[in-house]
C-alpha positions as CSV (number, residue, x, y, z in Angstrom):
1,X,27.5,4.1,-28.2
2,X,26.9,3.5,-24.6
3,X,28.8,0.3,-23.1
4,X,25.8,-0.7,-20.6
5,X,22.4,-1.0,-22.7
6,X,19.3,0.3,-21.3
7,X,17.0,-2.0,-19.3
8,X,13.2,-1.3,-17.8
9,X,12.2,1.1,-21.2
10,X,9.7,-0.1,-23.2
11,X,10.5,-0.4,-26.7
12,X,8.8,2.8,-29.2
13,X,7.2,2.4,-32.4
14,X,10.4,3.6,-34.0
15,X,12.5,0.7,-32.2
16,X,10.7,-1.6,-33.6
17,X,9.8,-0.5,-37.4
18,X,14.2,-0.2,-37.3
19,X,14.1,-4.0,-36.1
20,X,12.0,-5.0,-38.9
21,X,14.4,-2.8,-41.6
22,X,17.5,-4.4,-39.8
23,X,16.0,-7.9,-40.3
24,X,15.5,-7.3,-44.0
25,X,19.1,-6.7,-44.1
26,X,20.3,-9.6,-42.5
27,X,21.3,-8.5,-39.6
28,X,22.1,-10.6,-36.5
29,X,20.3,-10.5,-33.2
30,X,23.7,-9.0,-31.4
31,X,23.7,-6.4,-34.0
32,X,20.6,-4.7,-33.6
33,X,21.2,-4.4,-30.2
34,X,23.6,-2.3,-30.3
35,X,22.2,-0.4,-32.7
36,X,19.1,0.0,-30.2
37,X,21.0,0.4,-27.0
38,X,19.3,-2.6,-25.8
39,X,20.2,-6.0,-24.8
40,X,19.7,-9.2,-27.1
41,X,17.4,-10.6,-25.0
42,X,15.2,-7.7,-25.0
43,X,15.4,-7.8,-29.0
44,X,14.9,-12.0,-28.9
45,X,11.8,-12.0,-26.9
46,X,10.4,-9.1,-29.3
47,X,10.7,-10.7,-32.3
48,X,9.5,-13.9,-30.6
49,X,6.3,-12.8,-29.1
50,X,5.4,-10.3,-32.1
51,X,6.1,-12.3,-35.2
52,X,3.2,-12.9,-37.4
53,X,2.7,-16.6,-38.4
54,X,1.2,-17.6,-41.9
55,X,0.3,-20.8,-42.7
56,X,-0.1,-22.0,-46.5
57,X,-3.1,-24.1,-48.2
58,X,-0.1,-25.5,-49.9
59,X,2.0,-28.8,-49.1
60,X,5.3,-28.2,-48.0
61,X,6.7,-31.4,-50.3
62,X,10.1,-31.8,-51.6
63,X,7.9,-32.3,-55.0
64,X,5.8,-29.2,-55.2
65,X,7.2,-28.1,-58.4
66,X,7.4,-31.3,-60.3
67,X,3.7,-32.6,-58.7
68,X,1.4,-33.8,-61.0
69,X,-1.2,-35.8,-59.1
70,X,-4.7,-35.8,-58.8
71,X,-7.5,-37.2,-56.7
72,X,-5.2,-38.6,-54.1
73,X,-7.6,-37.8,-51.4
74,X,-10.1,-40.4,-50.5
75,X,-13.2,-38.1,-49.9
76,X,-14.5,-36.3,-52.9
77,X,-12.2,-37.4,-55.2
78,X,-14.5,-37.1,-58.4
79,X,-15.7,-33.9,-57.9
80,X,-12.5,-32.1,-56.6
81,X,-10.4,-29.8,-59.4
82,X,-7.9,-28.8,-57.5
83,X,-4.0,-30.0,-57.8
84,X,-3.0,-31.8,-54.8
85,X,0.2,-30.2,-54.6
86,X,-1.6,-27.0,-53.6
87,X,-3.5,-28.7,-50.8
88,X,-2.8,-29.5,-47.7
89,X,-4.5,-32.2,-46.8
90,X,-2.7,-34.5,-49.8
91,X,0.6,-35.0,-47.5
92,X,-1.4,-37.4,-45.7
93,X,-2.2,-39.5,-48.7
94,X,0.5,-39.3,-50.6
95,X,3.1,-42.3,-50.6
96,X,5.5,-39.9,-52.8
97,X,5.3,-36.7,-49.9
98,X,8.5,-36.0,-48.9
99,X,8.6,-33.0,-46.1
100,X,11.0,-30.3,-47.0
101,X,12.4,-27.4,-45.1
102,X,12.9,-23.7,-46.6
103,X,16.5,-23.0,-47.2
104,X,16.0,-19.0,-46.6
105,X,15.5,-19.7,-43.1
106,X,17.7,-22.6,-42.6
107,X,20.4,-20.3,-43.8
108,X,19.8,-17.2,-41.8
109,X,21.3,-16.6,-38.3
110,X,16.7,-15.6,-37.5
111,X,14.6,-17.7,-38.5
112,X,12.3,-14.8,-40.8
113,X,10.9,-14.6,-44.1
114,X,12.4,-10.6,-43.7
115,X,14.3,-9.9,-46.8
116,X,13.4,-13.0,-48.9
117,X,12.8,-12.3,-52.6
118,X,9.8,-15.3,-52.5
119,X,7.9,-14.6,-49.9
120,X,4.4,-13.6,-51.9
121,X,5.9,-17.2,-54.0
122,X,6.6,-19.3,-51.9
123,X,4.4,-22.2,-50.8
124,X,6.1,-22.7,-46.8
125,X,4.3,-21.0,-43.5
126,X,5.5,-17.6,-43.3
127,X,7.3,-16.0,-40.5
128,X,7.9,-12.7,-40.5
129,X,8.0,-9.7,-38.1
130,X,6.1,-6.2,-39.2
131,X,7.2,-3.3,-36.6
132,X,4.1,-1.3,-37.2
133,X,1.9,-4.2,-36.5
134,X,4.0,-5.4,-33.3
135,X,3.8,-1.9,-31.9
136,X,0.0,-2.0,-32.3
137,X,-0.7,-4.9,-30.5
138,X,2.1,-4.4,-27.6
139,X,-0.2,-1.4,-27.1
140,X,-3.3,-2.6,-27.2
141,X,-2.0,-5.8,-24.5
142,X,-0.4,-2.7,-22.6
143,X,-3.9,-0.9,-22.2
144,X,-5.6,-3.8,-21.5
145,X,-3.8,-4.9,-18.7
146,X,-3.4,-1.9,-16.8
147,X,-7.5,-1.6,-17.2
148,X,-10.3,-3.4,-15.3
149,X,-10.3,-5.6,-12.6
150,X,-9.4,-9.6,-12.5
151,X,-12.4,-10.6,-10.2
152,X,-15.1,-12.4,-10.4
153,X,-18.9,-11.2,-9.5
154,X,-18.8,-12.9,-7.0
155,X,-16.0,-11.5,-6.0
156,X,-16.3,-8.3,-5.9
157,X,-19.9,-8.6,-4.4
158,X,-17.7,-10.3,-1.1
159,X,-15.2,-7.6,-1.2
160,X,-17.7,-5.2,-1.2
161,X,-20.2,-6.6,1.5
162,X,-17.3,-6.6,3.7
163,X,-15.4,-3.7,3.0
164,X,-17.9,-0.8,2.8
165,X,-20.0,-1.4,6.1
166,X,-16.0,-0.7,7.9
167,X,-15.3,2.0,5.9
168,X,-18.3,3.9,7.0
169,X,-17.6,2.8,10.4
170,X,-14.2,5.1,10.1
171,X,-11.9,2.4,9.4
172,X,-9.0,3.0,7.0
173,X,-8.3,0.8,3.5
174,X,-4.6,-0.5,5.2
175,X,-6.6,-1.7,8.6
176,X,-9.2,-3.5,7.0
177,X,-7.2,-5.7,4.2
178,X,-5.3,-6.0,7.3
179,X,-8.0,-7.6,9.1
180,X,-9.8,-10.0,6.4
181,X,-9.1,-12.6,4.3
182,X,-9.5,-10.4,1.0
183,X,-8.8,-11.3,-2.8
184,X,-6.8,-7.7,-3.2
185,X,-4.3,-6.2,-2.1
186,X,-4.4,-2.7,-0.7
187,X,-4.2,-0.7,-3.8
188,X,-6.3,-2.7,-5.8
189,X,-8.8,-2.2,-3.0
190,X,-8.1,1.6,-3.5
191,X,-8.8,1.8,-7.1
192,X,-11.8,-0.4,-6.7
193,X,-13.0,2.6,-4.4
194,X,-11.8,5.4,-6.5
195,X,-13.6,3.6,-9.5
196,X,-16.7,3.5,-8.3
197,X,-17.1,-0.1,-8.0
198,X,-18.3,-0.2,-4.4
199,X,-21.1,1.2,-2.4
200,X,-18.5,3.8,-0.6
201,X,-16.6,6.0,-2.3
202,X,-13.7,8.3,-2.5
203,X,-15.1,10.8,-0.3
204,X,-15.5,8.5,1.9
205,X,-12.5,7.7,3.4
206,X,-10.8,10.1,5.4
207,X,-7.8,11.6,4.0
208,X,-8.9,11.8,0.4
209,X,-10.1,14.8,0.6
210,X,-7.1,17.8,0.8
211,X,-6.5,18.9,4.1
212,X,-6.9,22.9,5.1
213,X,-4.0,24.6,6.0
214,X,-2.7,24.4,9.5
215,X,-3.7,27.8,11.2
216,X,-1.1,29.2,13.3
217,X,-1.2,30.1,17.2
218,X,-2.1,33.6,18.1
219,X,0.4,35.8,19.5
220,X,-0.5,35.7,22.9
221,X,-0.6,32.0,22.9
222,X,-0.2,30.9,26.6
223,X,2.8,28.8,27.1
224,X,5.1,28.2,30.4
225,X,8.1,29.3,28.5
226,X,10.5,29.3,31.8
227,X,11.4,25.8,32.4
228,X,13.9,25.2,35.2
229,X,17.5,23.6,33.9
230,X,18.0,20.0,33.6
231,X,14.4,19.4,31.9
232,X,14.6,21.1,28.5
233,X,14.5,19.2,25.4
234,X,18.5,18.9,25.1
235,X,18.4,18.2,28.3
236,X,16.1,15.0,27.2
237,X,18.8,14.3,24.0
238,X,21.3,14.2,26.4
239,X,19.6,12.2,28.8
240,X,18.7,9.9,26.1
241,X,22.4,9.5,24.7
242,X,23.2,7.8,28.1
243,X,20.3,6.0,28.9
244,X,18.4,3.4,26.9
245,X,14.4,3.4,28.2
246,X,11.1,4.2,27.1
247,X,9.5,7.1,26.7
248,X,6.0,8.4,27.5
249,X,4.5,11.4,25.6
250,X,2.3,13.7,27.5
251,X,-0.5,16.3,26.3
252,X,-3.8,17.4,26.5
253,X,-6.9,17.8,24.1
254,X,-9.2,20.4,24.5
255,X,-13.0,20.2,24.0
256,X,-14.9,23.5,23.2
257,X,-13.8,27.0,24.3
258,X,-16.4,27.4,27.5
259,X,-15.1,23.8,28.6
260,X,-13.7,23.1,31.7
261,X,-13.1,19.7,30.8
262,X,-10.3,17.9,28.8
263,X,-8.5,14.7,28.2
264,X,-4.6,13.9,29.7
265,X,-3.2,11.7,26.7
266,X,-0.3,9.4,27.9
267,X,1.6,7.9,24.9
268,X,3.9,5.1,24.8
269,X,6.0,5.7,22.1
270,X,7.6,2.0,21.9
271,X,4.1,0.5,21.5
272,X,2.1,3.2,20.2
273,X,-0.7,2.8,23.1
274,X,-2.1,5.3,24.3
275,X,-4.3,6.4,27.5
276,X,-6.8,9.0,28.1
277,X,-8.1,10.4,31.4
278,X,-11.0,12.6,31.8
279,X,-10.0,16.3,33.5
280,X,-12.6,17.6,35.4
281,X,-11.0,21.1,35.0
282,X,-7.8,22.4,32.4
283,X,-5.3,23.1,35.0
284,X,-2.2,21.5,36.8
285,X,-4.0,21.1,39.6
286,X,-5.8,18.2,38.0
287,X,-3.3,16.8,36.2
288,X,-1.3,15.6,39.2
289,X,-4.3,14.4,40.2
290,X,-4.5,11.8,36.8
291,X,-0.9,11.0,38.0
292,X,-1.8,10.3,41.3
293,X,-5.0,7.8,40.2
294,X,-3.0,6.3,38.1
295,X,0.0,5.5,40.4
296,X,-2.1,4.9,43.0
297,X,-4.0,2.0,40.9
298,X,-0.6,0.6,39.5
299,X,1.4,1.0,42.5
300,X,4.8,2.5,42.8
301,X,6.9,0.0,40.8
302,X,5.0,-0.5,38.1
303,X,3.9,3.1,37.7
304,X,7.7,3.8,37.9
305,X,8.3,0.9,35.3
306,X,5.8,2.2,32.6
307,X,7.0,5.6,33.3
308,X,10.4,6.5,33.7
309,X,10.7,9.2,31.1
310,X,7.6,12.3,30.1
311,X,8.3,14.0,27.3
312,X,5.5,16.9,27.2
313,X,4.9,20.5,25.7
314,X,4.8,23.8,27.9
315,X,1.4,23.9,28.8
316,X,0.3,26.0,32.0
317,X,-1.4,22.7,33.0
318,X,1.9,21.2,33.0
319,X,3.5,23.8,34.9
320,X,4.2,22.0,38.0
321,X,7.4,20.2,38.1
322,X,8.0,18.9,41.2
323,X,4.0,17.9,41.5
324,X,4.3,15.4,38.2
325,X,7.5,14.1,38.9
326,X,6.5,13.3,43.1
327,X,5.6,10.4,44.1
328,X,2.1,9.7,46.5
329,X,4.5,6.8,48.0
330,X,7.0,9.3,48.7
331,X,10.0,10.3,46.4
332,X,10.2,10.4,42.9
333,X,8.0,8.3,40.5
334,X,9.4,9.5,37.1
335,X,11.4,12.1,35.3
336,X,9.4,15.1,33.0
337,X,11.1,16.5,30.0
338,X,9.8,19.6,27.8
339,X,9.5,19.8,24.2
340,X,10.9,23.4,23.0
341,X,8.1,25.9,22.4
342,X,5.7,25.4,19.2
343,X,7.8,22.5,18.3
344,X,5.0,20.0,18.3
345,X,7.1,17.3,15.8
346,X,9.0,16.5,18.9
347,X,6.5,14.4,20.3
348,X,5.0,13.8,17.2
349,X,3.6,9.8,17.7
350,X,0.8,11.7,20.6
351,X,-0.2,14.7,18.3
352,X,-0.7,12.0,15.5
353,X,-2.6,9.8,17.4
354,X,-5.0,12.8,18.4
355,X,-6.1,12.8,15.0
356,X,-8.3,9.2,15.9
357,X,-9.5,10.9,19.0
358,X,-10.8,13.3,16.6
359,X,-12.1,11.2,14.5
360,X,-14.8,10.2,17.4
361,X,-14.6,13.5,19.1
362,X,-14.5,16.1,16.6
363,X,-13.0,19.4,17.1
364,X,-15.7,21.9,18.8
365,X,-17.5,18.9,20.6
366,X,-17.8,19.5,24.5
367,X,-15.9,16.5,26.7
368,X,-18.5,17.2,29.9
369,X,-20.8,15.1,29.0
370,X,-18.3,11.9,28.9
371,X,-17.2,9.6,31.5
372,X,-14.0,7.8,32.0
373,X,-15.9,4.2,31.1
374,X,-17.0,5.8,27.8
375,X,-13.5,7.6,27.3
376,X,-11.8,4.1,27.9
377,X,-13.8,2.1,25.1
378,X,-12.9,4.6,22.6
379,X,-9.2,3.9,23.6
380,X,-10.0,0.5,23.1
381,X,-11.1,0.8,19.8
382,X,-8.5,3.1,18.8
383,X,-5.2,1.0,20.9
384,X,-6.9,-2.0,18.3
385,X,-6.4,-0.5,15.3
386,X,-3.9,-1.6,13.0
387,X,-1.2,0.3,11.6
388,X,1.2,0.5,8.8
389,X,4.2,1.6,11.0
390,X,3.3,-1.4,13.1
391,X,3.7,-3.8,10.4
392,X,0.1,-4.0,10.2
393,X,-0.3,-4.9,13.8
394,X,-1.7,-2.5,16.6
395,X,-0.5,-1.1,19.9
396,X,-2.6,-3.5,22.3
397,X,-0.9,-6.6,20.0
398,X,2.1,-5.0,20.8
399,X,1.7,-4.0,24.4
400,X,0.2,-7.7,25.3
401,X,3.8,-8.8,24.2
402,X,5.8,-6.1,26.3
403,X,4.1,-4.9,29.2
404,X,2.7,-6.5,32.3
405,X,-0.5,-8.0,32.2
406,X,-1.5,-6.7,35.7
407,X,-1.0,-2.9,33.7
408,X,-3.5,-3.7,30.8
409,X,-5.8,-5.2,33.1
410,X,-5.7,-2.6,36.3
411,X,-6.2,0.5,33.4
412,X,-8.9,-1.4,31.5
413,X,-6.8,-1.7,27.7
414,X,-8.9,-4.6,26.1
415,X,-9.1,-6.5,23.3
416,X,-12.0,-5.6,20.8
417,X,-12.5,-7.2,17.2
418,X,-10.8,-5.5,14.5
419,X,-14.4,-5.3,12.5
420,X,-15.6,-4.4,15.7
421,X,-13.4,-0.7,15.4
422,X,-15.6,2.3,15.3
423,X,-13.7,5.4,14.8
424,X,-17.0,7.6,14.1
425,X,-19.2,9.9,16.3
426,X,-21.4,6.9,16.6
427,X,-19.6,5.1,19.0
428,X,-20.1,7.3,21.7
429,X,-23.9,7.6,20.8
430,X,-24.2,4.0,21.2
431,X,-22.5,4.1,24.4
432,X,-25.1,6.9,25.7
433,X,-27.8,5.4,24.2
């Protein structure tokens, strides 16, 4: 017999037609316990909520037997046959009643009828515990509780008025309960989607529907595989090890094949902001260039305060070393690190947060037509989104508390209203339009 019983397991159909033969038998509480493996409280509360109450017709009088009276009732006393003994109403007449208890279950360690001899006899409320029965209903409350939803029509007409037009605006389930005052949580939201109970459904929130499998890079892949000592990725551990600041991931995301154009990410991996900059052309040339604007609008120090450390792949347009890490003030203005080759992971936070960029710029869609204004509201709308990792906060909310204001302001990072967030096609259409 194991010493520690078993907690958190529901109790079978066999558990409990056992509890009812143990309780003919007169067994105590403790007993069946450890016959079960369970502890006595477990047993207690399922005798207590599953016991089947029958009440007699008949007075519970210390008299029944001996009871000869007749018409003690004051209403219908001519007519009525019946001996008063077997009604219940009489105790309230009767000067003789005398309220007796049963001795079965006076005696007995449970209060049951289980076991008694007189129970289809006896003239007292019943008690008595049926496992068959008990099972039954702990089922059907089981079901029952698990199903449905505990809302009213009103209710879920709100939740739905308000949740659907931001799903189809590309917002995600966590940002929006998030965002609004809602009578659900989360997952109750979910399974109100997945059960059809709103205007949107499953398929229409992003990552419901199974991803494809990640192609792989062709062989010729062109990467700048030589890096010069002192910037490879242990370089950046060790660096790290000794050093505590923050670092800014680095990248770039393509538009169509034929494009000359391409957007320079910037990712601040303590906040989870992130900046975009329109590239005129895919090369080095013109991502010093970005670096340049953007140091040249921020100013040395601050530039150099935002970023000390860039952590980016091996590119070609990254090639240039000493051109990303000079200053246009003269000297250096930060320090660039590589990842190691098809090792994406290690700046993970920037490759995940190209997936919202794609979520407005799909893959295939050319970035000529777009300009920097229209490139900066869709950061906008994606630095205001909320996210789980965040604590259901987003990177400008976090960024307002730990950067400079002049750097939010001088780059154009603004507030917009989280029901405001469009991360769909559409919100560069509206833009053009």
């Amino acid at each position: 017999m194991s010493k520690n019983p078993s907690s958190g397991k529901h109790l079978t159909r066999d558990d409990r037609i056992r509890i009812e033969t143990y309780l003919k038998q007169g067994f105590s509480i403790r007993y069946i316990a450890e016959r079960l493996d369970k502890s006595p409280s477990t047993i207690s509360r399922e005798i207590k909520n599953h016991t089947l109450i029958t009440k007699s017709n008949s007075c519970d009088c210390e008299f029944f037997f001996e009871c000869k009276m007749h018409h003690v009732c004051e209403k219908n006393t001519q007519n009525c046959r019946k001996d008063c003994r077997t009604c219940a109403k009489a105790k309230k007449y009767c000067s003789e009643y005398t309220k007796v208890y049963c001795d079965y279950q006076i005696e007995r360690k449970i209060s049951l009828c289980n076991g008694c001899s007189k129970i289809y006899n006896c003239h007292f409320p019943k008690y008595i515990y049926k496992g068959k029965e008990a099972d039954d209903k702990y089922r059907d409350v089981l079901i029952n509780s698990r199903n449905g939803f505990d809302l009213t029509c009103e209710q879920l007409d709100y939740i739905d008025k308000t949740v659907s037009p931001l799903i189809k605006q590309g917002q995600s389930v966590y940002h929006i309960v998030s965002s609004n005052n809602l009578p659900v949580c989360e997952s109750t939201l979910r399974r109100l989607i997945n059960d059809c109970e709103l205007d949107v459904r499953n398929i229409d929130l992003r990552n419901a529907v199974k991803r494809r499998q990640r192609r792989k890079r062709p062989a010729g892949y062109n990467t700048m595989t030589v890096i010069k000592d002192g910037h490879k990725y242990e370089d950046f551990l060790k660096y790290m090890g000794t050093h505590e600041t923050a670092v800014v991931q680095m990248d770039c995301v393509e538009g169509t094949k034929t494009d000359n154009a391409a957007l320079l990410t910037l990712y601040f991996s303590t906040s989870h902001l992130q900046l975009a900059i329109i590239l005129n052309e895919h090369t080095s040339k013109h991502v010093i260039e970005a670096l340049d604007m953007i140091e040249d609008i921020l100013g040395k120090d601050l530039f150099a305060q935002m970023f000390p450390i860039i952590l980016t792949d091996n590119g070609h347009e990254f090639a240039d070393i000493n051109g990303i890490e000079r200053s246009v003030f003269g000297g250096k203005r930060t320090k660039v690190f590589y990842c190691e080759p098809n090792h994406p992971e290690q700046k993970g936070g920037c490759e995940k947060n190209h997936e919202l960029i794609r979520y407005i710029i799909p893959k295939g869609t050319s970035l000529e037509p777009y300009s920097q204004e229209q490139i900066n509201l869709m950061m906008n709308h994606i630095n205001n989104y909320k996210r789980k990792e965040l604590f259901g906060h987003s990177p400008y909310d976090i960024a307002k508390q730990l950067y400079p204001e002049d750097f939010l302001i001088l780059l154009g990072i603004e507030y917009v209203e989280p029901n405001s967030i469009n991360l769909t096609p559409a919100l560069m259409k509206i833009v053009s339009d």
